[in-house]
C-alpha positions in Angstrom: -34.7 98.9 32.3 -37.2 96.0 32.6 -37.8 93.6 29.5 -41.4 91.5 29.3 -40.2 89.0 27.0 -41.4 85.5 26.8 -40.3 82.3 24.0 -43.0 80.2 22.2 -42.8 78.0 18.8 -43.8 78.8 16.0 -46.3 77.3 13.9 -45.7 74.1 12.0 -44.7 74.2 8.3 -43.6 71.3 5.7 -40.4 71.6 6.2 -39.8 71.4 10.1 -41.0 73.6 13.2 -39.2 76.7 13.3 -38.7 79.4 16.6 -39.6 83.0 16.8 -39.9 85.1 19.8 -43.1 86.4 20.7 -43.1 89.6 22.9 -45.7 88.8 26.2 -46.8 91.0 29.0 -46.4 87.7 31.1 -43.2 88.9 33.9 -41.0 91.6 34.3 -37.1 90.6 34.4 -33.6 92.2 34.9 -31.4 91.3 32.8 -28.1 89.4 34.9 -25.9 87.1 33.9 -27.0 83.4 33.4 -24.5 82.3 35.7 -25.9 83.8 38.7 -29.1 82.3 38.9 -30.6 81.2 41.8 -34.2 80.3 42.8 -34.7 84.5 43.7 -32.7 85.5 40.6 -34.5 87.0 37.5 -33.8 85.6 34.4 -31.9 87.4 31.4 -34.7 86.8 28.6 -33.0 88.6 26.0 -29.8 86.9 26.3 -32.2 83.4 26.4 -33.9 84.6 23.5 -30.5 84.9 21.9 -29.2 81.7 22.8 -32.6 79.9 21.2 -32.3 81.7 17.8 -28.6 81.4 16.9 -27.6 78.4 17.4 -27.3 77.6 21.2 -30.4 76.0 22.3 -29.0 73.7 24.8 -27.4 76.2 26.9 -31.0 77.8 27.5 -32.4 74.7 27.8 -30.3 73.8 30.5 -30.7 77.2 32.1 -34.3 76.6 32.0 -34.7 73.2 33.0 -32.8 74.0 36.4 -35.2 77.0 37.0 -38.1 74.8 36.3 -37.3 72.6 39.1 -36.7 75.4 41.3 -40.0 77.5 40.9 -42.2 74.5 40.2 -45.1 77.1 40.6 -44.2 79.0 38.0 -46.3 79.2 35.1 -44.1 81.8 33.1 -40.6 79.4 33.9 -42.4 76.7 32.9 -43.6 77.5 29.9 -40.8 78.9 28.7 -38.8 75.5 29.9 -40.9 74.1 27.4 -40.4 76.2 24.6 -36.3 76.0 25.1 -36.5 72.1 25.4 -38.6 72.0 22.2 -35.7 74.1 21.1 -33.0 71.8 21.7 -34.7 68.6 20.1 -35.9 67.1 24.0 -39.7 66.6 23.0 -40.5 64.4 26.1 -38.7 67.3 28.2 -41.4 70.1 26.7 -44.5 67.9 26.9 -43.6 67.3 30.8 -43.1 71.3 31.1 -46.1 72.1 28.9 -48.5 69.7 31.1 -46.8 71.5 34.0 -48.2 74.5 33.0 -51.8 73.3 32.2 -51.9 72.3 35.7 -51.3 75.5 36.8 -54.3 76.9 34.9 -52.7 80.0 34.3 -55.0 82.1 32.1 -53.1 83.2 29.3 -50.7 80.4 29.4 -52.6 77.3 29.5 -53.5 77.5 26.2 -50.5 78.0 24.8 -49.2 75.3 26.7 -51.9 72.8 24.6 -50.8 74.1 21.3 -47.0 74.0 22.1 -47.8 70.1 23.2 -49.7 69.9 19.9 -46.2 70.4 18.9 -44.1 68.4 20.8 -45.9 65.1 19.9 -46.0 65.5 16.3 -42.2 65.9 16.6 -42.3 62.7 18.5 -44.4 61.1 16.0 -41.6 62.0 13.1 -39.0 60.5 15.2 -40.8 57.2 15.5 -42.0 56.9 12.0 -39.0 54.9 10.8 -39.3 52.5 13.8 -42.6 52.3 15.3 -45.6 53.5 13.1 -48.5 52.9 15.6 -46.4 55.3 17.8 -46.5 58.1 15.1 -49.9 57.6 14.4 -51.0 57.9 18.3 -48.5 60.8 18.9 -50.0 62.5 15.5 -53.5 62.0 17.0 -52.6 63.5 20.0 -51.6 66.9 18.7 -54.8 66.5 17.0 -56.2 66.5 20.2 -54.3 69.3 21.5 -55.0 71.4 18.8 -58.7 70.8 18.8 -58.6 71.9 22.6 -56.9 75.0 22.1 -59.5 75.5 19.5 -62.1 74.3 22.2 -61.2 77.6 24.2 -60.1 79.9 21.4 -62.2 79.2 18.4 -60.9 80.5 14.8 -57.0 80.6 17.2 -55.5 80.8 13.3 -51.6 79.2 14.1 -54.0 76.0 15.5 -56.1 75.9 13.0 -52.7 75.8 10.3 -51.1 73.3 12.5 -54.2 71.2 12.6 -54.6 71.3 9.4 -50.9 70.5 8.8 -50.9 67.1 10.9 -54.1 66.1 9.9 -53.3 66.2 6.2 -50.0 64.2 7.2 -51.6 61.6 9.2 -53.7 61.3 6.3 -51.2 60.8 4.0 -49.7 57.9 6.1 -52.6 56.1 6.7 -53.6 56.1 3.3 -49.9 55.1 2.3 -50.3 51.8 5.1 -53.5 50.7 3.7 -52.3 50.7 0.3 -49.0 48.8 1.4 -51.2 46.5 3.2 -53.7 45.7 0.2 -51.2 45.2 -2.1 -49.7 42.6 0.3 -53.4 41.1 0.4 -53.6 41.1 -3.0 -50.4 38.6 -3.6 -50.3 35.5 -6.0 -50.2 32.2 -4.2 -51.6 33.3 -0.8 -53.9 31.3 1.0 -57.2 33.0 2.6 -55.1 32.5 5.9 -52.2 34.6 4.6 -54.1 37.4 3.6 -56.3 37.6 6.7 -53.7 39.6 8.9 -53.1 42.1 5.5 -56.7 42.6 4.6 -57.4 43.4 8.3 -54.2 45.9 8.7 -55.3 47.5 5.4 -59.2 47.6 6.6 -58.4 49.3 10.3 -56.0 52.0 7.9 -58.7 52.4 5.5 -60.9 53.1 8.4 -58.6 55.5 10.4 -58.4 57.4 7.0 -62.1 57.4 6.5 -62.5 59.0 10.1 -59.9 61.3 9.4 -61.9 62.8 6.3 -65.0 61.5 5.8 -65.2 63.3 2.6 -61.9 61.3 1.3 -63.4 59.1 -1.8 -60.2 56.7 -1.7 -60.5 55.9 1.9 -64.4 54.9 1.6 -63.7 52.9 -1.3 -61.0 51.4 0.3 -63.0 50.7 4.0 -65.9 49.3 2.0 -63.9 47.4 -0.3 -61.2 45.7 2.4 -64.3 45.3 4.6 -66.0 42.9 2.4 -62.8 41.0 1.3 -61.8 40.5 4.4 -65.1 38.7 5.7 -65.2 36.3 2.7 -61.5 35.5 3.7 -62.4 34.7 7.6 -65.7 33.0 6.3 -62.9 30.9 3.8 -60.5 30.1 6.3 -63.5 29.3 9.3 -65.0 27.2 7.0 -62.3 25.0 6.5 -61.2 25.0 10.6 -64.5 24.0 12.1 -64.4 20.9 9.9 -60.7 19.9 11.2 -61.1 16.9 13.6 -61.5 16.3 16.7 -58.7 14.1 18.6 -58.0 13.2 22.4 -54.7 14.1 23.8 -52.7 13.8 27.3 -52.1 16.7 29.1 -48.4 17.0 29.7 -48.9 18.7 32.9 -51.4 15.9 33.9 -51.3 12.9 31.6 -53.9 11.2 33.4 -56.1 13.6 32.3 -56.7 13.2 28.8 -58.0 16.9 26.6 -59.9 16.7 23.7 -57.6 19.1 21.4 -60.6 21.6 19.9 -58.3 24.3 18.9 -58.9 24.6 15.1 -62.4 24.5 15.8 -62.3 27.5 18.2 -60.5 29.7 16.0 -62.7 29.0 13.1 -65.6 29.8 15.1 -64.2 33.5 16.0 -63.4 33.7 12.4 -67.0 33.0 11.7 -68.0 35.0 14.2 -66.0 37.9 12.8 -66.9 37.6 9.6 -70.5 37.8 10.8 -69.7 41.0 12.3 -68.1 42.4 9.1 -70.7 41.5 6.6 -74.2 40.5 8.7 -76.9 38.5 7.1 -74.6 36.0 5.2 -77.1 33.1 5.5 -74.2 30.7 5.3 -71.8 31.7 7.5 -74.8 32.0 10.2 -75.7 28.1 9.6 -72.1 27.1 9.6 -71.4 29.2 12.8 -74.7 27.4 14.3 -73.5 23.9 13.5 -69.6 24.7 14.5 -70.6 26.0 18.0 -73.2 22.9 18.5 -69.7 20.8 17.3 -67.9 22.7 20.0 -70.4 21.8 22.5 -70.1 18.1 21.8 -66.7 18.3 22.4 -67.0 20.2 25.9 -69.6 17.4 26.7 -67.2 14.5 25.8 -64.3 16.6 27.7 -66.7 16.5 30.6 -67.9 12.7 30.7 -64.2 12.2 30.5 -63.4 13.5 33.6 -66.7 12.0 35.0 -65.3 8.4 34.2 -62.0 9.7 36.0 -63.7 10.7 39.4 -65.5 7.7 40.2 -62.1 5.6 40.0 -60.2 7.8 42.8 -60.8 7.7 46.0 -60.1 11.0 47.8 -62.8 13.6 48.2 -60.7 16.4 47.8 -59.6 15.1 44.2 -62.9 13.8 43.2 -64.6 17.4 44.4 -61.7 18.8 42.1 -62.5 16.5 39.0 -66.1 17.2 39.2 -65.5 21.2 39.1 -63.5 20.8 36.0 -66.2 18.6 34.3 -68.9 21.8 35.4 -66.6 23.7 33.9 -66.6 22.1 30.8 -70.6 21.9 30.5 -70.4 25.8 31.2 -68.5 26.3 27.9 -70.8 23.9 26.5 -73.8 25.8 27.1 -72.2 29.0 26.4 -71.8 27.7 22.8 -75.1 26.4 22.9 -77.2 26.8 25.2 -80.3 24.5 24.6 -78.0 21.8 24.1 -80.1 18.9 25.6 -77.3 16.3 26.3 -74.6 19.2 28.1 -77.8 19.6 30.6 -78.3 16.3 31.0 -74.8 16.2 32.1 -74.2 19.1 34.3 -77.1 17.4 36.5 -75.1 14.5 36.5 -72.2 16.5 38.1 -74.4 18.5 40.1 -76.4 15.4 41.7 -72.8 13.2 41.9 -71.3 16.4 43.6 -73.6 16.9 46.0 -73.3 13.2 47.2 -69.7 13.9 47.7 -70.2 16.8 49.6 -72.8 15.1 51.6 -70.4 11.7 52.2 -67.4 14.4 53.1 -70.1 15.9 55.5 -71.4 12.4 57.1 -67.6 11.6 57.2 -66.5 15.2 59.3 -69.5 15.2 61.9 -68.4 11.4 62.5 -65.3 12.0 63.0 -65.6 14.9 65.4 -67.2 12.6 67.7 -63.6 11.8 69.0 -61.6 14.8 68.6 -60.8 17.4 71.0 -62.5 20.8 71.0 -60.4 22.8 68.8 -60.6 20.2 66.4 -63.9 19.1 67.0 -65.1 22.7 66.1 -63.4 22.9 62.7 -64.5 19.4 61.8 -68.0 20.2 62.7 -67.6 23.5 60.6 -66.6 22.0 57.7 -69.6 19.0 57.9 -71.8 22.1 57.8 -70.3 23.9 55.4 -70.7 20.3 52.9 -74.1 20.1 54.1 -74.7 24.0 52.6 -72.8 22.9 49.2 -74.7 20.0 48.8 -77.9 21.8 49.2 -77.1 24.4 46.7 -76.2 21.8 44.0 -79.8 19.7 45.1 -82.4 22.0 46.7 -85.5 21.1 48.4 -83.9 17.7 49.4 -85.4 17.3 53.2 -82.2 15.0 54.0 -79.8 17.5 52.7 -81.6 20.4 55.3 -81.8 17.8 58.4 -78.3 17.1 58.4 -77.2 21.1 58.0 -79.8 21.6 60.4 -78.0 18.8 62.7 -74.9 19.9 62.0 -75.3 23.8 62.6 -76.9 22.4 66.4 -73.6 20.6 67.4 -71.3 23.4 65.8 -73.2 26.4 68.2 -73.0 23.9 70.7 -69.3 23.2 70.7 -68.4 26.7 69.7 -70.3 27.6 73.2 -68.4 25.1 75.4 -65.0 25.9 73.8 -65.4 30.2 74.3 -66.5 28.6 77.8 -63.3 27.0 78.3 -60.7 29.5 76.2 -62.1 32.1 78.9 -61.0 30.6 81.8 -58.1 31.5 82.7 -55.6 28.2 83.3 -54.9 28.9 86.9 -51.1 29.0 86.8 -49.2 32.2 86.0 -49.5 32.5 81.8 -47.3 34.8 79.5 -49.3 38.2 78.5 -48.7 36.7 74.7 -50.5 33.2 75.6 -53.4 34.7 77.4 -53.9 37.1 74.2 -54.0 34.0 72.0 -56.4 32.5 74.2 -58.4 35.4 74.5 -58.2 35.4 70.7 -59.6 31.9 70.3 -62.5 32.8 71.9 -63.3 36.2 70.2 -63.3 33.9 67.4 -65.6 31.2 68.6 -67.9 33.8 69.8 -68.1 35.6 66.5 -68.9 32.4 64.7 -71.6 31.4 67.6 -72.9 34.7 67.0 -73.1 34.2 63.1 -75.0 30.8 63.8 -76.8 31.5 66.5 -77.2 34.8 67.6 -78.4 35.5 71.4 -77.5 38.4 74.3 -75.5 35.9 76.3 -72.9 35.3 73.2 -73.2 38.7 72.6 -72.2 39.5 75.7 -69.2 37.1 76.4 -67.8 39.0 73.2 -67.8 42.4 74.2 -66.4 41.2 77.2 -63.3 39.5 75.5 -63.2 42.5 73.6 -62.7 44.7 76.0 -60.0 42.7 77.5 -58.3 41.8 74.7 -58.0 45.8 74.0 -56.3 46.5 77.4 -53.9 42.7 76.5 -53.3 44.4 72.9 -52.2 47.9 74.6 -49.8 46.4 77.3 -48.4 44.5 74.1 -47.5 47.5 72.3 -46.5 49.2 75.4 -44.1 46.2 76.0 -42.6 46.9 72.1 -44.9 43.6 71.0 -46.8 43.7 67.8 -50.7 44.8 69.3 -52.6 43.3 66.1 -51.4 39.4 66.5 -48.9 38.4 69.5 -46.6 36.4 68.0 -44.7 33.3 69.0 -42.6 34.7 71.7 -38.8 35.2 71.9 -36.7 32.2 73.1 -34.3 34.6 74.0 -36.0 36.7 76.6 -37.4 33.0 77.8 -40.9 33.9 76.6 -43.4 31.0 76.2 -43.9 29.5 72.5 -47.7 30.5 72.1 -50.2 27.7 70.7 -51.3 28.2 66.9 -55.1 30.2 66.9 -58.1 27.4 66.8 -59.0 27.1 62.8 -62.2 25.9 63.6 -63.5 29.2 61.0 -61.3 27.8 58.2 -62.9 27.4 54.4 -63.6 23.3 53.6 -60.6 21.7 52.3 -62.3 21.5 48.8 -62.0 25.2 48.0 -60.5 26.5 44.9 -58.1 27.7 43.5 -55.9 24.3 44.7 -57.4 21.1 46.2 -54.8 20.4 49.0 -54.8 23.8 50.4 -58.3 25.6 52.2 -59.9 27.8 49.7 -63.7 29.4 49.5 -66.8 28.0 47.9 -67.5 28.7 44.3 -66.4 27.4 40.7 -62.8 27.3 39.9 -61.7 29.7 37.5 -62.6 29.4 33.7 -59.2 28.7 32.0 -57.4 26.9 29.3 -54.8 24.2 30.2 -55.6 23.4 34.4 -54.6 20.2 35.9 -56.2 18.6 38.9 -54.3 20.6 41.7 -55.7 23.9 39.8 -59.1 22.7 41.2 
């Protein structure tokens, strides 16, 4: 005798969820004894079935959940894994088996799977009510969601449209019962517009999750509309009275030599004006006071900047003064964010820009000097970074025919010593050399090829790099033959009386006034916008 039996949950009610078997030409089953299962061995549905409805849901949940893990692909075991782990009370249990079965896109199934989910998270939403309301409210809206899809597929499906109708009413209910909570905490003797900002704006978002709930819900309009407008007349209270707080320098404790001008109050009233724009437009005074705070905040960003401008012409390393001028440009960014026709911030940021280019021009003048007497390897990264100075300096002051000379200059004598040091890095030494140290030599001059190539491209430094490439391939495979790492050879091991190998030419690295940190190498490019930096952030 065969049984096609299968279990599902029933529909919700005010009470709780109850279980009913439902009789589904899904498998065919013999009926053995649970305690012979195996991943071959039919299940014993009936006896399941029995377990479920009087009073022994764990023991089929259990049976179930082992049986789920064995026949993964399984849309029938799945499902009905679901259905006895919704049983026994293990809601995060049924949603995993009940999005296992949507995945399997059985037919029949599938659908049932979304409404038994629908299920699952509105019993998770009662079980977090007490502690965590957001959590009931997004699990309630999620069996929203999965009822409205198994309506999607099946419309007029009558136990989803009941159950929908069910949570939706609920949700309601507690949305309506937060906003009233909240408005009544609003609405308190004694508080200051700054107390009942954070109650007015809980009860307004309630009021308006209500209102989207049921747009025909007379309470919930009044109550959106009504929070709405109190709200913005308590941001444009409380803004008011912020954007007039003064200004003040202070030291930075991270950098006490660099003093901050402390505009915090200011900055939050203007996102409080700015919100309360938002929430009630066309209030002619809150747009003049926003337009007067944000030119305030400007001044401040300007005086913030001609601070550190006062600062950078006392210290004398470039890398420092390169960092103090970023953090000025920074400042005159803000500035002109707030307001951007702000005549005295642009005055200033080309006061930066001109004073940062002659730094990077000096730093330049300074490197090609200095490379003059250096080997080279180090010749080629001193050259590299006069260039790249040159490049910065140019980009902060174009069209200056001094500034394109001396990149012009620079770039000849960088292709030049690039050229004569691939020259030398391909020779081979002449004395017996360690596989690893001829790789890293080989490697040096892939490198100053590549960069000669990016300079100044021709067939004859195109050609000397294919040709290290080859044989650096061939050095690479021998490597890895050998058990040696084939991307990068490395140091060599003392113990098998291999050679230290030399450290790769950095001719190619960044200039040494790259952010994110001045004393280490970084790219081109303005530091990071962020509250509370120091010197070394720069």
């Amino acid at each position: 005798m065969t049984w096609s039996l299968s279990l599902v949950v029933s529909k919700l009610s005010a009470r709780s969820l109850s279980l009913a078997p439902l009789i589904l030409a899904l498998m065919c089953v013999f009926a053995l004894p649970v305690s012979t299962l195996s991943a071959t061995d039919p299940l014993n549905i009936r006896e399941l079935q029995h377990q479920l409805t009087h009073g022994a849901p764990q023991t089929a949940a259990d049976t179930l959940a082992q049986q789920a893990e064995l026949r993964p692909n399984s849309p029938h075991i799945q499902y009905n894994a679901g259905v006895a782990a919704y049983a026994a009370h293990r809601w995060e249990d049924a949603l995993v088996a009940f999005d296992r079965v949507e995945t399997l896109n059985h037919p029949i199934l599938a659908n049932l799977a979304r409404f038994q989910r629908g299920n699952a998270e509105y019993q998770l939403g009662v079980e977090s009510r007490s502690a965590n309301l957001d959590e009931t409210v997004s699990r309630w809206r999620a069996a929203l969601d999965a009822y409205q899809l198994v309506l999607k597929k099946a419309p007029g499906e009558p136990r989803a449209l009941e159950n929908d109708t069910f949570v939706r009413t609920m949700l309601l209910n507690l949305l309506m019962e937060e906003a009233r909570k909240a408005d009544d905490q609003a609405n308190q003797p004694n508080k200051t517009p700054a107390q009942r900002i954070p109650d007015l704006r809980n009860a307004h978002e309630k009021f308006s999750e209500a209102h989207q709930l049921s747009p025909v819900n007379p309470e919930a309009q009044r109550g959106e509309s009504d929070t709405k407008n109190r709200l913005a007349e308590a941001l444009k209270q409380e803004g008011m009275r912020n954007i007039q707080a003064p200004l003040s320098l202070k030291s930075s404790r991270r950098e006490p030599r660099l003093p901050e001008v402390d505009a915090s109050k200011l900055e939050q009233g203007i996102a409080q004006l700015e919100e309360s724009q938002q929430l009630r437009p066309g209030d002619s005074q809150v747009d003049e006071a926003l337009k007067k705070a944000k030119d305030r905040m400007a001044d401040a960003k300007v005086k913030q900047a001609e601070t550190f401008l006062a600062l950078e012409e006392q210290i004398p390393i470039t890398k420092e003064k390169l960092a103090l001028l970023r953090m000025a440009r920074e400042q005159i960014d803000h500035a002109l964010e707030q307001s951007p026709n702000h005549q005295e911030a642009q005055r200033t940021g080309e006061e930066i820009d001109r004073r940062m280019a002659q730094v990077h021009e000096d730093e330049g003048d300074f490197q090609e000097q200095q490379s003059a007497f250096s080997q080279p390897e180090q010749q080629a990264m001193q050259l590299s970074q006069s260039l790249d100075h040159f490049q910065q300096a140019s980009e902060l002051q174009p069209n200056q025919p001094r500034l394109q000379a001396k990149q012009e200059q620079a770039e000849q004598k960088l292709a030049q010593t690039l050229d004569k040091l691939a020259d030398k890095l391909m020779q081979s030494p002449g004395t017996q050399e360690p596989m690893e140290a001829k790789a890293a030599r080989l490697e040096g001059a892939e490198q100053a090829l590549n960069e000669l190539q990016a300079i100044k491209p021709s067939d004859r430094t195109a050609q000397r790099a294919e040709q290290v490439g080859k044989e650096l391939d061939g050095l690479r495979q021998m490597l890895a033959e050998k058990g040696q790492p084939s991307e990068s050879p490395g140091q060599g091991d003392p113990k098998n009386g291999a050679q230290p190998m030399p450290a790769p030419p950095q001719w190619m690295a960044p200039p040494l006034d790259g952010p994110p940190r001045i004393n280490q190498p970084g790219n081109k490019g303005q530091a990071p916008k962020s509250a509370g930096r120091n010197i070394r952030d720069y």
